[in-house]
C-alpha positions as CSV (number, residue, x, y, z in Angstrom):
1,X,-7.8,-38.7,-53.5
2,X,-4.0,-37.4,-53.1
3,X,-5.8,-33.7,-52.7
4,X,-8.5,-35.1,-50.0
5,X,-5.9,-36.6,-47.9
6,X,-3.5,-33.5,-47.8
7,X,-6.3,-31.4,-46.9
8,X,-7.4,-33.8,-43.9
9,X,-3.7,-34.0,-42.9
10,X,-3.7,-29.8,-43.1
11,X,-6.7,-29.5,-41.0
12,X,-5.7,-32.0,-38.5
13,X,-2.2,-30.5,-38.4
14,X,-4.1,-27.1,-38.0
15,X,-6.1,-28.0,-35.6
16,X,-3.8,-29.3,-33.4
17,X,-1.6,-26.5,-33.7
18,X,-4.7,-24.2,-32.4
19,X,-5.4,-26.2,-29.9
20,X,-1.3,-25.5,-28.8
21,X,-2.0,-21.7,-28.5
22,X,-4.8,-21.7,-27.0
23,X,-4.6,-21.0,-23.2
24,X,-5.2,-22.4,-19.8
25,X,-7.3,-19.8,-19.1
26,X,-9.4,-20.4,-22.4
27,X,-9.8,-23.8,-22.3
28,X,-11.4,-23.7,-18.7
29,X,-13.7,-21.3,-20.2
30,X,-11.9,-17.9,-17.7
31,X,-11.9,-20.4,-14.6
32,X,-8.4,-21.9,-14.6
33,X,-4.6,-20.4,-14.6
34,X,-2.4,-23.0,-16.1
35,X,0.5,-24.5,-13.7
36,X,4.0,-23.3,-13.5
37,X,4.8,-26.0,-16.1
38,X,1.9,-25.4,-18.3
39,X,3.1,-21.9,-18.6
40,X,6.7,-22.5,-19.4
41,X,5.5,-25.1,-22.3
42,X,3.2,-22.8,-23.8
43,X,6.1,-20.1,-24.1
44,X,8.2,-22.7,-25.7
45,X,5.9,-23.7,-28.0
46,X,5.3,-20.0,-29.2
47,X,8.8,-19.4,-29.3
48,X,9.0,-22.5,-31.6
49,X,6.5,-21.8,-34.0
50,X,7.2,-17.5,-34.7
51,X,10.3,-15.6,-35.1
52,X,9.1,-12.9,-33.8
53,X,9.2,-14.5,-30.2
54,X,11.9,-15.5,-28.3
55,X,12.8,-17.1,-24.7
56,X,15.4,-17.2,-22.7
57,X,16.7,-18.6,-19.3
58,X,17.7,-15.5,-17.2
59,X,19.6,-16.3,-13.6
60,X,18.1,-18.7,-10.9
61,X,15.7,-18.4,-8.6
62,X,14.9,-19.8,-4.8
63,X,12.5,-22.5,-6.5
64,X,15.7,-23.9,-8.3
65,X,14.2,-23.4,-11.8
66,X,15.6,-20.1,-13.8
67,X,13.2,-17.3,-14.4
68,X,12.6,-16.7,-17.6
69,X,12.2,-13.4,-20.5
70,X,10.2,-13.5,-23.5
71,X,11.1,-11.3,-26.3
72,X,8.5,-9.9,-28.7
73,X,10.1,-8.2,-31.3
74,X,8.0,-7.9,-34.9
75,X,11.7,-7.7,-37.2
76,X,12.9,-10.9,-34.9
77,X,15.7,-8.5,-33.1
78,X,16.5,-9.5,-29.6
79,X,19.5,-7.7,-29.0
80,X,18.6,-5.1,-27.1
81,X,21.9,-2.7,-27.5
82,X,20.5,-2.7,-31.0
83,X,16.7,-2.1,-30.3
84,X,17.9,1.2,-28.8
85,X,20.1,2.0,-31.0
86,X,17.2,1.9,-33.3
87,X,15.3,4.1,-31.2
88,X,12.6,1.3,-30.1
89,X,10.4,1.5,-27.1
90,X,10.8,-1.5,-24.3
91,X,8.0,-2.1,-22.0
92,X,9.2,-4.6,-19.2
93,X,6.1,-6.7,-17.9
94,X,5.8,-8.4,-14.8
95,X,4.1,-11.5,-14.0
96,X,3.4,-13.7,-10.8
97,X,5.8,-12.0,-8.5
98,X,2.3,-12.8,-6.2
99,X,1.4,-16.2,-7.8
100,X,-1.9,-16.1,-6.2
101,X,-2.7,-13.1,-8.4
102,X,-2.1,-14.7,-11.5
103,X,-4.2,-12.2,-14.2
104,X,-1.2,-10.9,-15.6
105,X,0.0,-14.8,-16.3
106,X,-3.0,-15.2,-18.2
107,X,-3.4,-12.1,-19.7
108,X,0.0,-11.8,-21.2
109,X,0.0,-14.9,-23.0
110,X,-3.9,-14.0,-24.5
111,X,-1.8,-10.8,-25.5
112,X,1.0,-12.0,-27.4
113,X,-0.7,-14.9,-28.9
114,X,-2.8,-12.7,-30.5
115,X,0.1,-10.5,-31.7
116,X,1.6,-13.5,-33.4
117,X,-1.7,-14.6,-35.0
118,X,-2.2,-10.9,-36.0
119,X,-5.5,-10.8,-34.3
120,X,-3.8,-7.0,-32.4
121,X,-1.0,-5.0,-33.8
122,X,2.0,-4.9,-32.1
123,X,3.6,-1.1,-33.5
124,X,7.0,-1.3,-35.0
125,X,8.6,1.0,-32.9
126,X,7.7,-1.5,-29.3
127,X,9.3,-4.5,-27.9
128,X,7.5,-6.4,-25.3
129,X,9.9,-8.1,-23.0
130,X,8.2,-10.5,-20.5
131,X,8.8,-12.1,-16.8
132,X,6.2,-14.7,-17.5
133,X,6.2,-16.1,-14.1
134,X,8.5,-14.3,-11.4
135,X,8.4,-15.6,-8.3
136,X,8.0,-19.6,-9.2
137,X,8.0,-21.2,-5.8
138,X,5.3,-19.4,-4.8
139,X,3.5,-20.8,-8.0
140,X,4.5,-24.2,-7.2
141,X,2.9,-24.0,-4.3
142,X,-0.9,-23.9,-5.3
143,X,-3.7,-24.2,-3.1
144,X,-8.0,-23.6,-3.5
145,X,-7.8,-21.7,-0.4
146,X,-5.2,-19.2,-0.8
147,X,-6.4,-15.4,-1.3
148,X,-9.6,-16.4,0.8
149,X,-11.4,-13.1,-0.4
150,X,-10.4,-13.4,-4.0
151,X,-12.7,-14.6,-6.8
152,X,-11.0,-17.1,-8.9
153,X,-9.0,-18.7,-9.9
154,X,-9.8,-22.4,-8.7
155,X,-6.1,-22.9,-7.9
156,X,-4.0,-19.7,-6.5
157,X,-0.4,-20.1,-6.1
158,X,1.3,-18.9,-2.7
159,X,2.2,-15.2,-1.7
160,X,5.9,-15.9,-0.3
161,X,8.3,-17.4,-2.7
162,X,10.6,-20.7,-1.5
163,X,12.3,-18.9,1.4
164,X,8.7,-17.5,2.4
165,X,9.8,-14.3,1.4
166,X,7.7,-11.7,-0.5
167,X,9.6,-10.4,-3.5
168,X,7.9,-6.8,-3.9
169,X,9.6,-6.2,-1.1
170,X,13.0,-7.6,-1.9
171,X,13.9,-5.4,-5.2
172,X,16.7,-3.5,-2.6
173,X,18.1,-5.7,-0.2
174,X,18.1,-8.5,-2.8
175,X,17.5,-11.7,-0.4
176,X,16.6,-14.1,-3.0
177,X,17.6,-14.8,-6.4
178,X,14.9,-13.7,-8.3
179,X,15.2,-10.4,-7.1
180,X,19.3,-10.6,-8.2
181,X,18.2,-12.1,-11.3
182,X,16.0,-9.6,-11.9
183,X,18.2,-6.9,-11.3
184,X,20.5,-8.3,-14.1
185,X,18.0,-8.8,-16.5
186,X,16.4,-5.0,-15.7
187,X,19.5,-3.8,-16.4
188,X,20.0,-5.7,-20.1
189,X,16.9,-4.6,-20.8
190,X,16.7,-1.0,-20.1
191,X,12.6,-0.5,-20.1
192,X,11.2,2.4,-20.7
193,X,8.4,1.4,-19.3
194,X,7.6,-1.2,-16.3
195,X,4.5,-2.8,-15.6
196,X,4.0,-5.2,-12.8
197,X,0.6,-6.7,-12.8
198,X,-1.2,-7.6,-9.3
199,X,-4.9,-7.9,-7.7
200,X,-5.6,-5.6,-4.9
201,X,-7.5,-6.4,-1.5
202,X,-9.5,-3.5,0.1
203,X,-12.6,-2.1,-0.2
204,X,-15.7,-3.2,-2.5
205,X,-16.2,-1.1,-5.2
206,X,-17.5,-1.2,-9.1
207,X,-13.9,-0.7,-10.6
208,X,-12.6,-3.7,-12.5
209,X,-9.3,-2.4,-12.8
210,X,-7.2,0.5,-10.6
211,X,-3.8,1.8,-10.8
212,X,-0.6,2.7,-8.8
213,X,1.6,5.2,-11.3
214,X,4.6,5.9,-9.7
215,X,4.0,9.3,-7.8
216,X,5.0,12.3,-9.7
217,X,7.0,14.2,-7.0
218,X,8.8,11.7,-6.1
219,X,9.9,10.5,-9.7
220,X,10.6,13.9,-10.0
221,X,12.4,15.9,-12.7
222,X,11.0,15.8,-16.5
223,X,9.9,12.3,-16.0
224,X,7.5,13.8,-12.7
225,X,6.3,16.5,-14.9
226,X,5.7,13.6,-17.6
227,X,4.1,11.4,-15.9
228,X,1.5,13.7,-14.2
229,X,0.4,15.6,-17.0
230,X,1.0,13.7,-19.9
231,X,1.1,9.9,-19.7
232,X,-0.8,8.5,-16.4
233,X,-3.9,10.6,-17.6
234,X,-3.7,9.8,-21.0
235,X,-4.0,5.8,-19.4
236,X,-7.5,7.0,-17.9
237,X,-8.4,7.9,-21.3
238,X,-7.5,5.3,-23.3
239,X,-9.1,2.6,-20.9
240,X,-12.5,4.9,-20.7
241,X,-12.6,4.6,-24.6
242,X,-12.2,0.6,-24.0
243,X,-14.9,0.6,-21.6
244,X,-13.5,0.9,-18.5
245,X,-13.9,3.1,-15.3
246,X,-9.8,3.3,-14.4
247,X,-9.1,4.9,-11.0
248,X,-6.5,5.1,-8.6
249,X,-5.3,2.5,-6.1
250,X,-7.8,2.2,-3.6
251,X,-5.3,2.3,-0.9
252,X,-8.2,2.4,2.0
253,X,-9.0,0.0,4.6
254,X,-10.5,1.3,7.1
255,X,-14.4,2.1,7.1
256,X,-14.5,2.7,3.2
257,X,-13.2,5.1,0.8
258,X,-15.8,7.7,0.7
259,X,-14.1,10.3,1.9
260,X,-10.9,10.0,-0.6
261,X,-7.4,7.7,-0.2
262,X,-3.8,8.9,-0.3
263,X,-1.4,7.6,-3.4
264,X,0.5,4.7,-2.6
265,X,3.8,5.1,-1.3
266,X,6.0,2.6,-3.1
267,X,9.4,2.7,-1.9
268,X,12.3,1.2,-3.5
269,X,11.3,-2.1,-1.9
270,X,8.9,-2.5,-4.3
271,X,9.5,-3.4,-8.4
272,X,8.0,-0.2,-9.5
273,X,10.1,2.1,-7.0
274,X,12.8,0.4,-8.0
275,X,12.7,1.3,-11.7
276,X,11.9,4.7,-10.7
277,X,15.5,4.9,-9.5
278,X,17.0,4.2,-13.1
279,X,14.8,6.8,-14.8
280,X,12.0,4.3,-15.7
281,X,8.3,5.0,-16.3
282,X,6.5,2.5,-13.7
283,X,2.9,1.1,-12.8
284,X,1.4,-1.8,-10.9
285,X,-1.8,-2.0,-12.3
286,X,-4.1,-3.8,-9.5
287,X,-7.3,-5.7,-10.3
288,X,-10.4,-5.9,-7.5
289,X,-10.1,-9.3,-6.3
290,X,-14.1,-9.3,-5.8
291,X,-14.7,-9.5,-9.5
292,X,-14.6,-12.6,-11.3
293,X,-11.7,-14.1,-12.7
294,X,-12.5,-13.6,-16.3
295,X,-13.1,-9.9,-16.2
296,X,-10.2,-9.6,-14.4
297,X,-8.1,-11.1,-16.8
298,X,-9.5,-9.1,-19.7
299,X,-9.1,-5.6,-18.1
300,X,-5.3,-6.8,-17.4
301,X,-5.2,-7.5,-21.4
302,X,-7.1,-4.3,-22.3
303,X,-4.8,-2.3,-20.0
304,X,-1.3,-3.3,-21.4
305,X,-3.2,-2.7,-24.7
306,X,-3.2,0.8,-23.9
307,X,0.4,0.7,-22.3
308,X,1.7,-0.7,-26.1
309,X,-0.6,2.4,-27.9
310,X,0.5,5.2,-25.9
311,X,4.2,4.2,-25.7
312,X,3.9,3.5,-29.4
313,X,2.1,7.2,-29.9
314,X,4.3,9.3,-27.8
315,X,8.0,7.5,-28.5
316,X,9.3,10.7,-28.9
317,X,8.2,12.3,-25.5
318,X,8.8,9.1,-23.3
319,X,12.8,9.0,-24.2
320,X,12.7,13.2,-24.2
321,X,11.8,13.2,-20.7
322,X,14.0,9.7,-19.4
323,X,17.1,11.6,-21.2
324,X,16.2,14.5,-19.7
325,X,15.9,13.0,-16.1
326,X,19.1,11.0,-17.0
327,X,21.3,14.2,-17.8
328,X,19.1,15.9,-14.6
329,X,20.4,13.0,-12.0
330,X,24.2,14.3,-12.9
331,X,23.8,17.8,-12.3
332,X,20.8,17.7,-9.0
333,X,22.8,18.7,-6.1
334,X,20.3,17.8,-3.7
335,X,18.5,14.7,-3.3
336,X,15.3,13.8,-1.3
337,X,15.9,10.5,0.6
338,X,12.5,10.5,2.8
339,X,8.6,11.9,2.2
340,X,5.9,12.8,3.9
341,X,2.4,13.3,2.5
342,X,1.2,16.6,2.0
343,X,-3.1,16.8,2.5
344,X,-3.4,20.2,1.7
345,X,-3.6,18.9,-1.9
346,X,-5.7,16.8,-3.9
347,X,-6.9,16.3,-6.7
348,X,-10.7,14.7,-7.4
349,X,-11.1,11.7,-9.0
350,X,-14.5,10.0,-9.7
351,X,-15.3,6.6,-7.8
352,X,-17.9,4.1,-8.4
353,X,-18.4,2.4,-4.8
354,X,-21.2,0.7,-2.9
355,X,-22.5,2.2,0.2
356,X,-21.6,0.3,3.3
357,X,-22.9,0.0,6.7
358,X,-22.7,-1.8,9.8
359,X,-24.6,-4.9,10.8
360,X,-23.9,-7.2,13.9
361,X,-21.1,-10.4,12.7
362,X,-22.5,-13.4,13.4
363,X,-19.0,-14.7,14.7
364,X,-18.5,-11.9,17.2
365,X,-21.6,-10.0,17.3
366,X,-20.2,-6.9,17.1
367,X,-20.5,-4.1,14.7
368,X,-19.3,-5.5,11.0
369,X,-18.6,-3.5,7.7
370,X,-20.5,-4.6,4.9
371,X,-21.0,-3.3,1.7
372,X,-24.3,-2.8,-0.5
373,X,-24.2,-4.2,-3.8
374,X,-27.7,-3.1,-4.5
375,X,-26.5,0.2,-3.8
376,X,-24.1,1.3,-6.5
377,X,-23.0,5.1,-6.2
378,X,-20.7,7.9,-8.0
379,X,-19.7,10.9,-6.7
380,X,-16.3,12.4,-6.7
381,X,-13.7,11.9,-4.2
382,X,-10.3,13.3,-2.7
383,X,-7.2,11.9,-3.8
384,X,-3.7,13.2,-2.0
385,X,-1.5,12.5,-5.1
386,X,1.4,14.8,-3.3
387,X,4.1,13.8,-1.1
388,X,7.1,16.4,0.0
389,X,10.3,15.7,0.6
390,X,10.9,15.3,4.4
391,X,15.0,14.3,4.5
392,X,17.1,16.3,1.5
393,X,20.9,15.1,0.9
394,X,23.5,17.0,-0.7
395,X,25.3,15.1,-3.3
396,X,28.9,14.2,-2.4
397,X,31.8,14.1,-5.3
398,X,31.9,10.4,-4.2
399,X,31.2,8.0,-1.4
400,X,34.1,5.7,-0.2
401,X,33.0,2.0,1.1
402,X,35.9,-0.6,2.8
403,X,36.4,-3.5,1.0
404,X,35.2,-5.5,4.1
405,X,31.2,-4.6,3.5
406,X,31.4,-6.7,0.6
407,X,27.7,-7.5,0.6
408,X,27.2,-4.1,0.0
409,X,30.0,-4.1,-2.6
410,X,28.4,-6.7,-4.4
411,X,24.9,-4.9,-4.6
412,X,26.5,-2.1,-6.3
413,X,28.3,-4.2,-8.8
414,X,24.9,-6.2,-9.4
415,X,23.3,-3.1,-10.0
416,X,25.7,-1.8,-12.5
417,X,27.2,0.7,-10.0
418,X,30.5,2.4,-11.6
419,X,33.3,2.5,-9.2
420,X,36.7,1.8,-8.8
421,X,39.3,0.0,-6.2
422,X,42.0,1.9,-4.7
423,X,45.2,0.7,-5.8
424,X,47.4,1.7,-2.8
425,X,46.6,2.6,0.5
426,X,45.3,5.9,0.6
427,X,44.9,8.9,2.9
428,X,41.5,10.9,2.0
429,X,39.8,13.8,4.2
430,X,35.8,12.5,4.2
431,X,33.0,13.2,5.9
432,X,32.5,11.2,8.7
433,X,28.8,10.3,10.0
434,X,28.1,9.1,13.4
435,X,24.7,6.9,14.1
436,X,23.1,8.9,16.9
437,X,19.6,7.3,17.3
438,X,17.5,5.0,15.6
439,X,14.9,2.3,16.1
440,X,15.0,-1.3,15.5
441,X,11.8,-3.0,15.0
442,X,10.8,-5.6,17.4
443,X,9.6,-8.4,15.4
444,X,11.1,-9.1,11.9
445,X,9.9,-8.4,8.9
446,X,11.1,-9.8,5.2
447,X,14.1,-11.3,7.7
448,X,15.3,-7.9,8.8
449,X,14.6,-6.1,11.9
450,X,14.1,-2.8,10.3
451,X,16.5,0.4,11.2
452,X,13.8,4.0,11.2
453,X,13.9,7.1,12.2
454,X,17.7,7.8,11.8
455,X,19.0,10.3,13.1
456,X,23.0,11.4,12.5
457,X,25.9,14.0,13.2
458,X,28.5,14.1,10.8
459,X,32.6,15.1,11.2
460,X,35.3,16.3,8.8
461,X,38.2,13.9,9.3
462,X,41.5,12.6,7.3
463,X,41.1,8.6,7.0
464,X,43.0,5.9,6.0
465,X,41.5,3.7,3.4
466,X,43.9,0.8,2.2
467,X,44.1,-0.7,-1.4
468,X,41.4,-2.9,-2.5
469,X,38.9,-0.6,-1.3
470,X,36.0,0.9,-3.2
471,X,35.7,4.7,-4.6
472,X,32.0,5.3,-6.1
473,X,31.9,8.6,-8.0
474,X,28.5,10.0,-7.7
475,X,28.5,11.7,-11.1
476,X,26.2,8.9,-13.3
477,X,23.3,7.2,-14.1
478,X,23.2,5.2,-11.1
479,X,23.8,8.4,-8.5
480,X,19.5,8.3,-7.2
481,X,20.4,4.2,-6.7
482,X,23.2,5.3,-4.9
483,X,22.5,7.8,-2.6
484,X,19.0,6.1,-1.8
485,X,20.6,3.1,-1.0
486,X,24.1,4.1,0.9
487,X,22.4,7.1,2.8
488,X,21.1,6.2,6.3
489,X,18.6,8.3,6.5
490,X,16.9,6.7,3.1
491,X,13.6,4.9,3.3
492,X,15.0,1.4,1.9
493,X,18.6,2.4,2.5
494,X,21.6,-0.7,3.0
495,X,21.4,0.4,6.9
496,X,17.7,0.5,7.5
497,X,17.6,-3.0,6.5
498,X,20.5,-4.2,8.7
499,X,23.6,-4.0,6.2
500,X,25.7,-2.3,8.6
501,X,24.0,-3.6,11.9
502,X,27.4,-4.4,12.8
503,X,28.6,-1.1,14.1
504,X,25.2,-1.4,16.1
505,X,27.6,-2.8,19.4
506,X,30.5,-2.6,20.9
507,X,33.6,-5.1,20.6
508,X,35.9,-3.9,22.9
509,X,35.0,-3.5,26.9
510,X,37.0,-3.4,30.2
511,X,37.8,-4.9,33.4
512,X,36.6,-1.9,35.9
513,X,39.1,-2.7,38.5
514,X,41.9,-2.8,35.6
515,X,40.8,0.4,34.0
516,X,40.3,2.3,37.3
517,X,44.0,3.5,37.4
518,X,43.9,4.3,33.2
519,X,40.7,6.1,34.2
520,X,42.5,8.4,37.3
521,X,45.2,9.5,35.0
522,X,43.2,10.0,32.5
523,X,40.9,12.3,33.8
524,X,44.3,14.3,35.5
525,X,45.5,15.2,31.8
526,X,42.0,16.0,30.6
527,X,40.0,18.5,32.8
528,X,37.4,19.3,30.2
529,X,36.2,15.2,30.4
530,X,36.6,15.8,34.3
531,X,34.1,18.4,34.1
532,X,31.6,17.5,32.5
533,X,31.9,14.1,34.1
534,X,31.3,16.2,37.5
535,X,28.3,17.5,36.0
536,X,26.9,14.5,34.8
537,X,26.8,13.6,38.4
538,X,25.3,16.8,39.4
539,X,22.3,16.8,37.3
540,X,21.7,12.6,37.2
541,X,21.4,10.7,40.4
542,X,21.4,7.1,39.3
543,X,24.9,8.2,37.6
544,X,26.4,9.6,40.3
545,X,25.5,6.2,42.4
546,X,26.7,4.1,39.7
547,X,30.6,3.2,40.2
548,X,30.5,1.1,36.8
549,X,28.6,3.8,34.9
550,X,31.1,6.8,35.9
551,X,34.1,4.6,34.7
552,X,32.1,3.6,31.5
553,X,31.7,7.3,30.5
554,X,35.2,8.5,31.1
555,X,36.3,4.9,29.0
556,X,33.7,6.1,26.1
557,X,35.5,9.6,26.1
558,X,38.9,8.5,26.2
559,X,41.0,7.3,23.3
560,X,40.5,4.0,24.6
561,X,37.0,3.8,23.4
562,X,36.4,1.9,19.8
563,X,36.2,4.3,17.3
564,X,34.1,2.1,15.0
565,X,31.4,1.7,17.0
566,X,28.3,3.9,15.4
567,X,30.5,5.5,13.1
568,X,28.7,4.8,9.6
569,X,31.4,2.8,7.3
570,X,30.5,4.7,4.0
571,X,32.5,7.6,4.1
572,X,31.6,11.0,1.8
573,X,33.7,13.4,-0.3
574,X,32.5,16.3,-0.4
């Protein structure tokens, strides 16, 4: 009787224990993604019941609960100095930073649930280390009737995060806290390789699953080389032996696809252009929100499967070319800071589509695109997988930053950034540059009116910098972060998103009738400002009717004028 009653008590004990690690997503038979709460308990529970797991609070976030990182480790080591030092192989994932696309939520925990129940092999020689749920405000907020287009889930948690911000585009200017947090826990961890799982919008189209690899020009180096011939085709591969049809991004949105797609451009905005900077392997894989919610969740599972097998299969060549690119980033001189896309290559990929038409909208009645289901199709398409460098830099010896940009300062330092304070004023002969033109966006975007299309002159002069201020040697791992971010001319540089807007205007001004008798003797000790002042009148008439605009250009050449104004406040040694 003793027996019979353990063995009830072990079943019931078992079966609740199953029930524990099941999922969400299981449960509601692939319908459901479990709440931000749901999520976190699940994680704790698995981290209570195997060693192999663990969690961890890491920083805050806008939501005012912390993000999290799960551990997955099969000899229980989570310190992850000594995972390298034992020559292990970390793959950062991603979850949630767009809450409405939750298949990577769901798709992890199936994942590592059936690690710990040794259902899938997890290889000795990779550590998973997971961002269960990124941006958790957004997740909060959860709504049927979010992502309109999308199939499933029931509930879909918001786009923008608490401040109504989206974080794939915060990973530079760092806005919110997740996006600092994250910067400190990319930085413990180290990954080799990144993957951010999303959904994409766009086109119809038989894929289940497409894929944004970081773009191998612009990752550049051995890692460039790497990636293009060696690890993002191998991912093809190892998904077509799964079962599935992998292809590229869609990134078309016009009238269809047919006639082929660029690569998408991702910037250092965005998570995976942001590892690229520190010498990281990185992909946003992107599910077609069209297909149910179930095969989307199992082609997100199936994919980091292949992630794990060919990280774990080709250790060796992964940290060969990231030390490779690490001792590369030292020794470039030159650095491209802008791209453009070159179309006169391509190479052909095969896509599974729909053929579309046009048929009259029964809102408008005009011409509507629609797409065929009925009419599946392959045939091999164009895909521009090249972009050139438009804007190269030469490397300085060193930048030099006044202490008084301290938000700057601070993004550095968050970022790991090694530099050093002056400790007594200091006289220093740097390159000066001088903003000349550049646009400002009318409407805001991410809370920034974006600076574009920079254009600059640059001077050699002797400055003054005084103790306290910053000296940021540009001989280290960090030097693509830091020219790409304290470069002007940069895509997602600290000035094209408003860092420095302060030099943008004048402080200082005059009193015309005051400055009129400055101006006369002025212009009596300076012929060559007298001159071309004379021809400015020559060749512009509303000048040379313009009283205030005469005395405003001798002020602006005079010694009178504010030197600070346009002059960029990160200063180069060259």
């Amino acid at each position: 009787m003793r027996k019979l009653l353990t063995l009830i008590a072990f079943l019931i004990s078992f079966h609740s224990f199953s029930q524990t690690i099941l999922t969400r997503f299981e449960l509601s038979k692939g319908k459901e993604s479990p709440t931000y709460p749901q999520i976190i308990e699940w994680w704790k529970n698995l981290d209570d019941k195997f060693p192999q797991v663990k969690m961890q609070a890491m920083g805050a976030s806008d939501a005012g609960f912390p993000l999290h990182l799960i551990t997955v480790s099969n000899d229980n080591d989570f310190d992850f100095g000594s995972l390298r030092r034992k020559n292990k192989r970390i793959i950062l994932i991603n979850n949630g930073i767009h809450p409405g696309e939750s298949d990577g939520i769901d798709a992890t925990m199936l994942l590592v649930r059936d690690i710990v129940t040794k259902k899938y092999k997890l290889p000795d020689n990779v550590v998973l280390a997971i961002i269960p749920v990124y941006n958790i405000g957004g997740s909060l907020n959860r709504s049927p009737y979010y992502r309109v287009d999308q199939d499933g889930p029931s509930l879909k948690g918001s786009r923008g995060n608490s401040q109504n911000l989206d974080l794939n585009r915060d990973f530079i200017k760092c806005d919110t806290k997740e996006a600092r947090a994250f910067a400190e826990i990319f930085h413990l961890v180290e990954p080799d390789v990144l993957v951010d799982n999303h959904v994409s919008n766009g086109a119809d189209y038989q894929h289940v699953m497409t894929l944004i690899a970081t773009q191998h020009k612009k990752l550049g180096g051995p890692m460039g080389e790497y990636m293009n011939k060696k690890f993002e085709p191998s991912l093809y591969g190892l998904m077509k032996a799964k079962g599935y049809d992998l292809v590229p991004y869609v990134n078309s949105f016009g009238d269809g696809p047919d006639a082929g797609w660029p690569a998408f451009f991702e910037s250092p905005r965005y998570s995976s252009g942001y590892a690229a900077l520190w010498h990281c392997f990185s992909f946003m894989p992107e599910t077609h929100m069209l297909k149910s919610y179930d095969k989307r969740v199992m082609s997100t599972y199936t994919l980091m499967q292949c992630f794990i097998e060919y990280t774990s299969s080709n250790s060796d060549g992964i940290k060969k070319a990231i030390d490779a690119q690490k001792v590369s980033m030292i020794t470039t001189k030159e650095f491209p800071v802008s791209w453009t896309l070159d179309r006169s290559e391509y190479a052909e990929v095969l896509y599974k589509g729909y053929e579309s038409g046009k048929k009259p909208s029964e809102v408008s009645g005009l011409p509507r695109l629609y797409y065929d289901r009925s009419k599946p199709y392959s045939k091999l398409v164009k895909y521009f997988n090249t972009y050139r460098p438009k804007t190269l830099i030469k490397k300085p010896a060193a930048y030099v930053i006044p202490q008084g940009w301290w938000q700057v300062i601070d993004l550095l330092k968050l970022n790991k950034v090694n530099m050093r304070q002056f400790s007594k004023d200091t006289s220093i002969t740097v390159e000066v540059y001088r903003i000349d033109e550049y646009k400002s966006s009318a409407i805001p975007f991410e809370m920034h009116h974006r600076n574009t299309d920079v254009k600059i002159s640059s001077t050699t002069k002797t400055m003054q910098f005084r103790k306290g201020d910053y000296y940021i040697p540009v001989n280290q791992a960090a030097n693509r972060f830091i020219i790409e971010t304290l470069e002007p001319q940069a895509d997602d540089s600290y000035f094209s998103w408003n860092f420095f807007d302060g030099i943008l205007g004048t402080k200082e001004g005059i009193s015309d009738y005051a400055f009129e008798e400055t101006a006369a003797a002025f212009l009596k000790t300076n012929p060559d400002v007298a001159t071309r002042l004379e021809q400015r009148r020559q060749t512009d008439t509303a000048f040379a009717k313009s009283a205030r605009a005469q005395l405003n250009f001798v002020y602006q050449n005079s010694p009178y004028f504010e030197p600070d104004y346009l002059r960029y406040p990160v200063y180069r040694i060259n």
